[in-house]
N, C-alpha and C positions, 0 to 999 in steps of 0.2 A: 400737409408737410409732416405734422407728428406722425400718419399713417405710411408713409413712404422711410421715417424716419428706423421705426420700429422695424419694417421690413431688413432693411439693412443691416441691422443688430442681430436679428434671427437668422439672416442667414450667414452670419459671421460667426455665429454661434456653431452651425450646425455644418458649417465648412470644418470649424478647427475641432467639431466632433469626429470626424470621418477620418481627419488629419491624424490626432490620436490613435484611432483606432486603428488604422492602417500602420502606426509605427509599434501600436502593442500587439498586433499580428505580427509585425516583420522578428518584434523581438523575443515574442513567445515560442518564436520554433527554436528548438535544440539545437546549438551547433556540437559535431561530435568528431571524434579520432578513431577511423576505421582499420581493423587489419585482419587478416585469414588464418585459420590454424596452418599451423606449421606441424609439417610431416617429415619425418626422418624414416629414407627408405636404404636401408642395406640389399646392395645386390650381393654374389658373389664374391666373397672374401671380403666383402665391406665391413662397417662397423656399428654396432647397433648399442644406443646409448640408456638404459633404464634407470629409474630411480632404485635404490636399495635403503633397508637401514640396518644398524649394527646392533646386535643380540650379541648377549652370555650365551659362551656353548650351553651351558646349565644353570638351570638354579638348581641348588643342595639344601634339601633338610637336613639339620643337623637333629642329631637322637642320642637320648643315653642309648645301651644297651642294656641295663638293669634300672630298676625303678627307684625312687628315692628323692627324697628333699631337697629340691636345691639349695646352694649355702654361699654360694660365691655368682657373680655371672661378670663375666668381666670385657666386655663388650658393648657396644651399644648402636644404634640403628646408625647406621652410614661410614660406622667405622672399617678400615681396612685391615684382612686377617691374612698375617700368612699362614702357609702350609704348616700344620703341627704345632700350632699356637694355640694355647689353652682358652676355650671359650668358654664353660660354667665345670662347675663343680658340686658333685652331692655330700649329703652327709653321710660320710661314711662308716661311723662309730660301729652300729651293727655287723658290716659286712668284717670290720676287721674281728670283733669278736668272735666270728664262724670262723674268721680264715686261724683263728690262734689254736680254736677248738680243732679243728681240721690238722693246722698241721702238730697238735698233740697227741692225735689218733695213728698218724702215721708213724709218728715218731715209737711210739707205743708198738703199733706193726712191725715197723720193721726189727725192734731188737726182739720179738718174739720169731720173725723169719728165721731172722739169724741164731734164736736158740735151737728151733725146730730142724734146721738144714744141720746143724751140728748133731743133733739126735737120730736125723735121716743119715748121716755119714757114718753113722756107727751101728746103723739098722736099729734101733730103739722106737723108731718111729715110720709107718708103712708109709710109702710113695704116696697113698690117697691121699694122708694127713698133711703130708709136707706139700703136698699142691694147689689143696686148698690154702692153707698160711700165705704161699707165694700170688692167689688170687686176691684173697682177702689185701693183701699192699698194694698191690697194682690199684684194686678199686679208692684204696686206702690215697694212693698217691693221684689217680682222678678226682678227687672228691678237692683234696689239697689244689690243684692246680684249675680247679674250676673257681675256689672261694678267692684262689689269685684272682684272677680276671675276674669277676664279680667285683672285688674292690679296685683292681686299675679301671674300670669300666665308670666308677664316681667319678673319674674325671673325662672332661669332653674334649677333646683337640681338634680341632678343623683338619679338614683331607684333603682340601685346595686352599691355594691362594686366593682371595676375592674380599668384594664388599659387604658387609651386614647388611640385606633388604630388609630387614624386618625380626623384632625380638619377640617371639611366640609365648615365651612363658617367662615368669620373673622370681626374684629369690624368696624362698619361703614359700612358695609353690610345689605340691609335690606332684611328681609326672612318673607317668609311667614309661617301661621300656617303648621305644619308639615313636615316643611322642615328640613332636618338633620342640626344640628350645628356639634356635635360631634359624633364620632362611638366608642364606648366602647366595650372591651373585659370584657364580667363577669363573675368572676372568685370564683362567689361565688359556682357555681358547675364546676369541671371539671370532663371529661368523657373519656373515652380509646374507639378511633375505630379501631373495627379488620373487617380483611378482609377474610370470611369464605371461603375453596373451596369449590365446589358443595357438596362433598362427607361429611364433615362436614356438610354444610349448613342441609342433611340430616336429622343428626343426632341432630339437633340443639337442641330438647328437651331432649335430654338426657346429654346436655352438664353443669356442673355442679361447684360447688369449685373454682370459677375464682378470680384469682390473677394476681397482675401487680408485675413485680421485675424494678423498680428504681432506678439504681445508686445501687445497691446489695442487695434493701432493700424490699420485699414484702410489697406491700398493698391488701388487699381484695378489688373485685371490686362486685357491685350488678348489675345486668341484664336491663337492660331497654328497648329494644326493639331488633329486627334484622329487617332492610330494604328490602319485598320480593322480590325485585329486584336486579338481579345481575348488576355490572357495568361494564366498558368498560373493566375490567381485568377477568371479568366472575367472581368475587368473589361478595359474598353476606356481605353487610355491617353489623357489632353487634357493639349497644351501650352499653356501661357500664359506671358504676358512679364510680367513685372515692370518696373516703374519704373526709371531711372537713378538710386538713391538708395545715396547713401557709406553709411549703417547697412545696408543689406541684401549687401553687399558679401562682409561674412564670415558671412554667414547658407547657405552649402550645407551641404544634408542636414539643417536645422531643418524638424518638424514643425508644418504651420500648418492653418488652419481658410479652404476657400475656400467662399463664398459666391454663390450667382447665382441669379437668376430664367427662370422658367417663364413661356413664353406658348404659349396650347394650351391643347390635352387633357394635361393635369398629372395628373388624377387617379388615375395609376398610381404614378405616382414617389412611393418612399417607402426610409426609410432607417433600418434599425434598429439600438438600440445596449444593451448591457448594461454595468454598473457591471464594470470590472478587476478586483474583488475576488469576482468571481462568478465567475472560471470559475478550474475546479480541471484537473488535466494527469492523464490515463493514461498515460505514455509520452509521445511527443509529440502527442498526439492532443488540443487542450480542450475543454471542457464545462462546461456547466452543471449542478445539482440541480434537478431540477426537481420541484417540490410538489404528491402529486396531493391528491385530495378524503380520503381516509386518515389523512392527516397522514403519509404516508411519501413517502421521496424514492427518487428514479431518476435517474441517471447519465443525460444526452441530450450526446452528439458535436457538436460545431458545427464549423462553417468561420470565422474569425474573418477582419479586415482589423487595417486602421490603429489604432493607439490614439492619441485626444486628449482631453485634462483628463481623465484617469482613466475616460475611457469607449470600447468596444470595439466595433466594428462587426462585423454578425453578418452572415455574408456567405448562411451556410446553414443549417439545422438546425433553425428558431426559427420559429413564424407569428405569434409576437407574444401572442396568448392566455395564455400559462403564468404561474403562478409559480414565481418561483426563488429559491434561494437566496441572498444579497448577501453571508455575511459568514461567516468560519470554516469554510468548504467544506472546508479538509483535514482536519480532525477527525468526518466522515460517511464514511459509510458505504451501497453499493447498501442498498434495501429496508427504510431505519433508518426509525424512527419519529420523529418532533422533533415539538419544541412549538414555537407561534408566538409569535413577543415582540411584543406590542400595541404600535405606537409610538400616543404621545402624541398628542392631536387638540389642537392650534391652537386651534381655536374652543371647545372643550369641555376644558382642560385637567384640570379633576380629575375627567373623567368621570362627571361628576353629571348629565347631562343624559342 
């Protein structure tokens, strides 16, 4: 009886083992949220949509042109400078003691010209003499109007409108002629760069209507160059100009959405992009899961670009084809098995049909 009794126990045991283990199988597979990159294909006269961001036409050093102490600086990192706004100041003290000596030289010259032309007019004095006097002021009045500028030159005026990047030198420093005091951002032009694929870069002269969308808002952009060299992303640099507009002003380095049409042969140009929340990092290296016909997933490498609204442009890796993962990527694993979460159909929502 005890031996039949014992039997019963173990295998009651080793029933509700199995029972376990069969429910932490069922719950240890992944359930996941699949979707495929999306491709944006301009045919003929279509529209082909890239990421851009917004650059200062220029950054500006600013420089004395003569050398000397600084004694004022009247700016400071992030401040806004208009055009012809006094940014530092030297000490001037020396420069004007030349320019007083200068112009007492000349002063001296010239009523000596003016004896000697008097003396030339009544022949007392040869034409040789009198020409030299008349060189001698001339050099006399160079000298003066160089020690001018040498002393207007202690002060510094900005030559655009923009923001302070960065204050290079500080007061009581002494610098010499064109050495940076201040790095200004000029904001009197700003530009959109985009980054062309090959396949565009192509197509470049046929690329047309370019627009920037800002914060919801289109602006028109005009064309100014493309860079024939690709860079380390293998994409080809395009400059474009921006509008004169006071809101885009403190907009460097905001990422934006530019826009233009295709005329042509379009039907190459295409641009693909995956949800941010799909790619997972080995190191610095990202990826996507990609879902085969199994139900198991595989690690793929990509090249990625720009991210806008939460989507990431695939620069390599991808033919478009796959599914992948969208949602929870850290929690997989190479070779795991998952389950696919049915999202809901719109038209059929209680899937009764």
């Amino acid at each position: 009886m005890y031996m039949k009794k014992t039997f019963y126990i173990a295998l009651a045991v080793l029933m509700g083992l199995c029972s376990c283990r069969r429910t932490a199988d069922k719950t240890s597979m992944h359930t996941v949220m699949v979707t495929c990159p999306e491709s944006s294909v301009a045919s003929d006269g279509g529209e082909v949509s890239l990421p851009g961001t917004i650059k200062e036409g220029q950054t500006v050093q600013l420089s004395f042109k003569t050398s000397g102490q600084i004694i004022r600086l009247d700016v400071k990192e992030g401040d806004y400078v208009r055009k012809g706004q006094l940014v530092a100041t030297l000490d001037a003290a020396d420069y004007r003691i030349a320019l007083d000596a200068s112009q007492a030289q000349y002063s001296q010259m010239k009523s000596e010209v003016a004896r000697i032309k008097t003396l030339y007019e009544r022949n007392s004095v040869s034409k040789n003499e009198y020409e030299k006097a008349v060189a001698g002021l001339e050099q006399a009045a160079a000298d003066l109007q160089a020690k001018k500028n040498q002393l207007r030159y202690t002060s510094l005026h900005s030559p655009a409108s923009g923001y302070v990047q960065q204050v290079d030198s500080h007061i009581g420093e002494m610098v010499s002629a064109g050495s940076s005091v201040v790095t200004l951002i000029d904001v009197e032009r700003m530009e959109v760069e985009v980054g062309l694929p090959y396949k565009i870069y192509q197509q470049r002269d046929n690329l047309t209507g370019f627009k920037a969308v800002v914060g919801g808002k289109e602006y028109p952009l005009t064309k100014l160059n493309v860079i024939p060299k690709a860079g380390s992303a293998q994409q080809y640099t395009m400059l474009l100009a921006l509008p004169s507009d006071k809101s885009l002003k403190e907009s460097s380095g905001i990422n934006v959405e530019v826009r233009f049409s295709v005329s042509g042969d379009g039907d190459s140009l295409s641009e693909m992009t995956v949800p941010e929340s799909a790619i997972v990092y080995e190191g610095s290296q990202p990826g996507v899961w990609v879902l085969r016909q199994d139900s198991t997933i595989v690690r793929k490498p990509i090249d990625t670009g720009t991210v806008i609204d939460g989507r990431v442009r695939v620069l390599k890796g991808l033919n478009g084809s796959e599914t992948i993962v969208k949602a929870g990527v850290n929690q997989l694993h190479n070779g795991e098995k998952v389950r696919v979460l049915q999202q809901k159909s719109l038209t059929n929502p209680g899937g009764l049909l």
